[in-house]
TIVEX-56899 format. One record per atom (N, C-alpha, C): chain; z negated, x negated, y; residue in three letters. Coordinates in steps of 0.05 Angstrom, whole numbers. Atoms other than C-alpha are relative to their C-alpha. Layout:
<nodes>
c:A up:Z east:X north:Y r:Ala $
...
</nodes>
This chain:
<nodes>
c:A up:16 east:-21 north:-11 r:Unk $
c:A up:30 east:-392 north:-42 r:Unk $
c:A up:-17 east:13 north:-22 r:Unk $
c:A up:19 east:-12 north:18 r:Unk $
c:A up:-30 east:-367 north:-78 r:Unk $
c:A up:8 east:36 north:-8 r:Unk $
c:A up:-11 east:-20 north:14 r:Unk $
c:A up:-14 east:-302 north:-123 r:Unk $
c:A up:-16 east:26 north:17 r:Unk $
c:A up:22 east:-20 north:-11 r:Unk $
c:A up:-79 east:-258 north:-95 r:Unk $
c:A up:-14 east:9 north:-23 r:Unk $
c:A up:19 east:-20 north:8 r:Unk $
c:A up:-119 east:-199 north:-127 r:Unk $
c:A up:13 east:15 north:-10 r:Unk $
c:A up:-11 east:-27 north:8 r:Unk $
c:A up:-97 east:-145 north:-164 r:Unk $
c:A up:-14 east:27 north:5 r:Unk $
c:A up:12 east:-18 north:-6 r:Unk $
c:A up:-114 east:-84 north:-146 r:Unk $
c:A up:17 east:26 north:-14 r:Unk $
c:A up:-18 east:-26 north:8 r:Unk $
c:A up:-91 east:-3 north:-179 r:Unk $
c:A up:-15 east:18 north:12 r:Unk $
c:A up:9 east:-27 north:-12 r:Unk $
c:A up:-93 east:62 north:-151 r:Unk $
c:A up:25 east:8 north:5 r:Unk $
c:A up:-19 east:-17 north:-7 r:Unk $
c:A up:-56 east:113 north:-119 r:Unk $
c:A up:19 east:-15 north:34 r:Unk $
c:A up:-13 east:7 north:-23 r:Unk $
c:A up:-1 east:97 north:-70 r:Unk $
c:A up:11 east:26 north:21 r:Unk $
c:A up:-11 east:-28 north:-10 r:Unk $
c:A up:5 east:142 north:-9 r:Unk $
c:A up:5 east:-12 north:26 r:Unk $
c:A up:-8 east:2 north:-20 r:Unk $
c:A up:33 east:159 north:61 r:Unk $
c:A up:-15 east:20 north:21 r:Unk $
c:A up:13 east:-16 north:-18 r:Unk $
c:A up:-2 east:174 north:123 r:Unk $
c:A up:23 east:-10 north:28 r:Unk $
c:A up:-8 east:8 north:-11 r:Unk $
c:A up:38 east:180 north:191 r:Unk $
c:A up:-26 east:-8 north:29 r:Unk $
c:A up:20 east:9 north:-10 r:Unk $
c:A up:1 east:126 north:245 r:Unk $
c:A up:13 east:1 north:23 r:Unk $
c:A up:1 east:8 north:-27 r:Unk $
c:A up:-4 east:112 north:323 r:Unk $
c:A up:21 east:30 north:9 r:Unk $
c:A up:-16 east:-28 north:-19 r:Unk $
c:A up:17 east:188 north:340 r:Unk $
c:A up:-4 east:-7 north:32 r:Unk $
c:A up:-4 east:-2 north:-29 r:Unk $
c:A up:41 east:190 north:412 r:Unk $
c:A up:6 east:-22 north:0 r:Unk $
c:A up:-1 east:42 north:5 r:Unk $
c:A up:52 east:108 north:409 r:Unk $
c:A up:41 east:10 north:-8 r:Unk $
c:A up:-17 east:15 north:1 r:Unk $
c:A up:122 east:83 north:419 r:Unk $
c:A up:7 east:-12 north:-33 r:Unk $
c:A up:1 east:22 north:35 r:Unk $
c:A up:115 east:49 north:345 r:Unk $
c:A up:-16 east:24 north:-25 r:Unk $
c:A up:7 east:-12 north:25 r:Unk $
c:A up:89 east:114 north:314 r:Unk $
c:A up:28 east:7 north:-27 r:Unk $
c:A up:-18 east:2 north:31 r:Unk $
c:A up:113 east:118 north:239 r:Unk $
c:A up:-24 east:1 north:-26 r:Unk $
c:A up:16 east:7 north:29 r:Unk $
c:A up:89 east:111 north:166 r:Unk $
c:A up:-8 east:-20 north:-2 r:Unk $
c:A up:18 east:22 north:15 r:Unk $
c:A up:32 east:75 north:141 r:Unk $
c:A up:-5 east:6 north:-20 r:Unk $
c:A up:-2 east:-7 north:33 r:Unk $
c:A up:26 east:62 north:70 r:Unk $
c:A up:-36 east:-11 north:-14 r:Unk $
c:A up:27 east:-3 north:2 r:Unk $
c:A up:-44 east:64 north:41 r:Unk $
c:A up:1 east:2 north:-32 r:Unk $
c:A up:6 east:10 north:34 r:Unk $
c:A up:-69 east:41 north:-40 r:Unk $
c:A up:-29 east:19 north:8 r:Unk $
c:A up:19 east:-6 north:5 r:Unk $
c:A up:-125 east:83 north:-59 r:Unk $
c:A up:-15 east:-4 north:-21 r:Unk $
c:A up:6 east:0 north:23 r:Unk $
c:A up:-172 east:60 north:-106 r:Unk $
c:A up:-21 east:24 north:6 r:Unk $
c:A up:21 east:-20 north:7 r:Unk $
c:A up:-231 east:92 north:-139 r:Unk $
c:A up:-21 east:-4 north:23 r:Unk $
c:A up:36 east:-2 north:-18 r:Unk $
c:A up:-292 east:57 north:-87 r:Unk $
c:A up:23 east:0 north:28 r:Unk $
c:A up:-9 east:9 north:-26 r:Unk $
c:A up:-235 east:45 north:-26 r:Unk $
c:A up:25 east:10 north:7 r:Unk $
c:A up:-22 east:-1 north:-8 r:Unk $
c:A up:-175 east:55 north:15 r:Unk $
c:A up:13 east:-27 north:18 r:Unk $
c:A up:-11 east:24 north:-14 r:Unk $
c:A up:-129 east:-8 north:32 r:Unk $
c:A up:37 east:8 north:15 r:Unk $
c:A up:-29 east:-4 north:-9 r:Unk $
c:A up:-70 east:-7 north:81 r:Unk $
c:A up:20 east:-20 north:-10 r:Unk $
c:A up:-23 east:16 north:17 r:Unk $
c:A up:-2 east:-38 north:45 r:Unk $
c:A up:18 east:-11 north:27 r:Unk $
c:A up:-18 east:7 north:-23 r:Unk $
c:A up:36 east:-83 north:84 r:Unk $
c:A up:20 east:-18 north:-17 r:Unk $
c:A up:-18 east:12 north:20 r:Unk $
c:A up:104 east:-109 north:49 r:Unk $
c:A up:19 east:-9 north:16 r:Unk $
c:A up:-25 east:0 north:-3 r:Unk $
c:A up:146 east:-147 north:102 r:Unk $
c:A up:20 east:13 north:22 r:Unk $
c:A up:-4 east:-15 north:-11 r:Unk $
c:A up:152 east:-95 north:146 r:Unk $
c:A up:2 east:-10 north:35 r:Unk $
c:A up:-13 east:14 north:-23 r:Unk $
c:A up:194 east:-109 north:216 r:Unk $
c:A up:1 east:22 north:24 r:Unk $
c:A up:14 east:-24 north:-17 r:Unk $
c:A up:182 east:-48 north:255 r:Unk $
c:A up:-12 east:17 north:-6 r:Unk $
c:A up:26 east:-25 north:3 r:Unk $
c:A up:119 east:-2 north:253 r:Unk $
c:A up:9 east:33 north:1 r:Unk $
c:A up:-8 east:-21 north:-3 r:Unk $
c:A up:165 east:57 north:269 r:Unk $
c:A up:25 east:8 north:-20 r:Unk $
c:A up:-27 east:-4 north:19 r:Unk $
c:A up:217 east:46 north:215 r:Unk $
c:A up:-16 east:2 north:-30 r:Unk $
c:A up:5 east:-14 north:25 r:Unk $
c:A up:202 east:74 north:139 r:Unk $
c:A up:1 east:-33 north:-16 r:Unk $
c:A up:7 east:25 north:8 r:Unk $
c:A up:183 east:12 north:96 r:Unk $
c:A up:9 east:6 north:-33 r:Unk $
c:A up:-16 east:-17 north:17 r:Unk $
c:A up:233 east:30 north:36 r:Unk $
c:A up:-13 east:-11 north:-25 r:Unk $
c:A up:5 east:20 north:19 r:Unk $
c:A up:203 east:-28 north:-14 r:Unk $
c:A up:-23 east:14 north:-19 r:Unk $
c:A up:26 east:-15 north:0 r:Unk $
c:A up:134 east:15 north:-14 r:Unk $
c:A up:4 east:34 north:2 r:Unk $
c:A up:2 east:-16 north:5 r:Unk $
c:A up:160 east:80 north:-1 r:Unk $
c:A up:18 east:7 north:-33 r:Unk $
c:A up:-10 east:-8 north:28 r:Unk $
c:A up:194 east:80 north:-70 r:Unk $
c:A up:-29 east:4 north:-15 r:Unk $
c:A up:18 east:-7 north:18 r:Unk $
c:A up:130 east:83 north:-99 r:Unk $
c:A up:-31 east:16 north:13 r:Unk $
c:A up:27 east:-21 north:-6 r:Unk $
c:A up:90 east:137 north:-63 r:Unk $
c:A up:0 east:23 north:-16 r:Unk $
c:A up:14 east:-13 north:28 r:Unk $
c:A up:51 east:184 north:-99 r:Unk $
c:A up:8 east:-12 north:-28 r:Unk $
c:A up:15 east:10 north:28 r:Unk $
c:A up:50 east:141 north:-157 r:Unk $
c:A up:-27 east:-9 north:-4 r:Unk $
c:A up:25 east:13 north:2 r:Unk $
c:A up:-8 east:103 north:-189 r:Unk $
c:A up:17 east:-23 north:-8 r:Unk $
c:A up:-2 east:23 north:-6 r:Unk $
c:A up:4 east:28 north:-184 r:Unk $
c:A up:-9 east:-16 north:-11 r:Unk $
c:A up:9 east:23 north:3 r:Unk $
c:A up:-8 east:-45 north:-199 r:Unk $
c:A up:6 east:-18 north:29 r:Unk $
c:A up:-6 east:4 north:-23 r:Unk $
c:A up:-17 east:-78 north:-134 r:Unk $
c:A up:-4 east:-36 north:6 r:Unk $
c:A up:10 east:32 north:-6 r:Unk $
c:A up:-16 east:-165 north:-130 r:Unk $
c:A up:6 east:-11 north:31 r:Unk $
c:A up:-12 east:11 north:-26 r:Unk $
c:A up:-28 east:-191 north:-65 r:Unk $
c:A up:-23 east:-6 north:24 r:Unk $
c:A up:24 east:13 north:-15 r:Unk $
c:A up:-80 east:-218 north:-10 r:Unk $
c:A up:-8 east:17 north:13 r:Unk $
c:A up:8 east:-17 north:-18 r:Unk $
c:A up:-129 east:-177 north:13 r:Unk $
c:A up:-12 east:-19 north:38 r:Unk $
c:A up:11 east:11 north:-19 r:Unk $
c:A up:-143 east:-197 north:95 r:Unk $
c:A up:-6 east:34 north:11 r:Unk $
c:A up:16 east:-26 north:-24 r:Unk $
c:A up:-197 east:-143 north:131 r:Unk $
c:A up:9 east:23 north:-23 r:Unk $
c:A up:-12 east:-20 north:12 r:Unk $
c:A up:-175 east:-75 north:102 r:Unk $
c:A up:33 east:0 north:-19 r:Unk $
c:A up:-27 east:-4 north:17 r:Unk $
c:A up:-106 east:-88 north:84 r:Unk $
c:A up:16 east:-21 north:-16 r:Unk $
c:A up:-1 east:12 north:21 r:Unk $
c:A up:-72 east:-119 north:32 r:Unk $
c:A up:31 east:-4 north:9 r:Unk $
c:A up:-26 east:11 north:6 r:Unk $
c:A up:-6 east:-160 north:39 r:Unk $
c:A up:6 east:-2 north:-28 r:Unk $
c:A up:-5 east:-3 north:21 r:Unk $
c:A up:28 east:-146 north:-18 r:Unk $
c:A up:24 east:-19 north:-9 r:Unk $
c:A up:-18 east:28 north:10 r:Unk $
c:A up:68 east:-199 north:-64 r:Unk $
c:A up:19 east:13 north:-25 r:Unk $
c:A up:-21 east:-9 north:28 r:Unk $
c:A up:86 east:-156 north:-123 r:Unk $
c:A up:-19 east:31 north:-9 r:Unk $
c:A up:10 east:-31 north:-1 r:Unk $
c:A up:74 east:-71 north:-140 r:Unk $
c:A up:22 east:5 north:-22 r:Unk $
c:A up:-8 east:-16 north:17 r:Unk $
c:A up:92 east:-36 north:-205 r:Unk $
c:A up:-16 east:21 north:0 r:Unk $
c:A up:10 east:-24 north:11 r:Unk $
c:A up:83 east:28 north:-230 r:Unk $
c:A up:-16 east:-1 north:-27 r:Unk $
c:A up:21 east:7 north:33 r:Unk $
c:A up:34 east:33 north:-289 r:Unk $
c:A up:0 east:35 north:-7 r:Unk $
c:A up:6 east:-30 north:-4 r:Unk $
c:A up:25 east:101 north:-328 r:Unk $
c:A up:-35 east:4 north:-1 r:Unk $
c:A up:25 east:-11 north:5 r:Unk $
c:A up:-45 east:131 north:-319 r:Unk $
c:A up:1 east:19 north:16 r:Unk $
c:A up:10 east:-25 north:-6 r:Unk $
c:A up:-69 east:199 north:-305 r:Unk $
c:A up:-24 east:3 north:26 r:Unk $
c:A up:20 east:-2 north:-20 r:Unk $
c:A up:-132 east:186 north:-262 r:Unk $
c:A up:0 east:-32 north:15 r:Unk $
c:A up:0 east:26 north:-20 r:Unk $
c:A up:-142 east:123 north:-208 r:Unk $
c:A up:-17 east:-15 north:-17 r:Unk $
c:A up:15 east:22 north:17 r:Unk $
c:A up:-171 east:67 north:-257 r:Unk $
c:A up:-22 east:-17 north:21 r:Unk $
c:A up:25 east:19 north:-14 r:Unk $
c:A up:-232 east:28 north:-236 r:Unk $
c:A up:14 east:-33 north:11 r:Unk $
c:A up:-5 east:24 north:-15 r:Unk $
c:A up:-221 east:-39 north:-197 r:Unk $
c:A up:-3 east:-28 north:-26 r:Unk $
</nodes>
């Protein structure tokens, strides 16, 4: 399986599909020009995605295929930096 893209930014949490059966946390990479939704694996939309929420509000290293907006993710460290690094 091909490795992907790397991508860094900020890792955050928004909660999605309010009123919805399947509402819950969505996990969201912010870079500097964009916002990509994180998907790691995840087996119900209404259950907390533990792999990804260990690293909210950090800033990131993110390897993994981007399809449409969101980014399947293969592999996420923490990096130190102060401001969201360029792409």
């Amino acid at each position: 399986m091909p490795e992907g893209k790397k991508y860094s930014g900020l890792v955050f949490v928004k909660q999605g599909r309010i009123g919805t059966k399947s509402e819950g946390p969505d996990y969201y990479l912010q870079t500097r020009t964009k916002e990509y939704v994180l998907n790691h694996e995840r087996e119900f939309l209404y259950k907390p995605e533990y792999f990804l929420e260990f690293f909210c509000r950090k800033m990131v290293e993110v390897t993994g295929i981007q399809v449409g907006n969101e980014i399947k993710v293969s592999n996420i460290k923490e990096i130190c930096q102060a401001l969201i690094p360029s792409e």
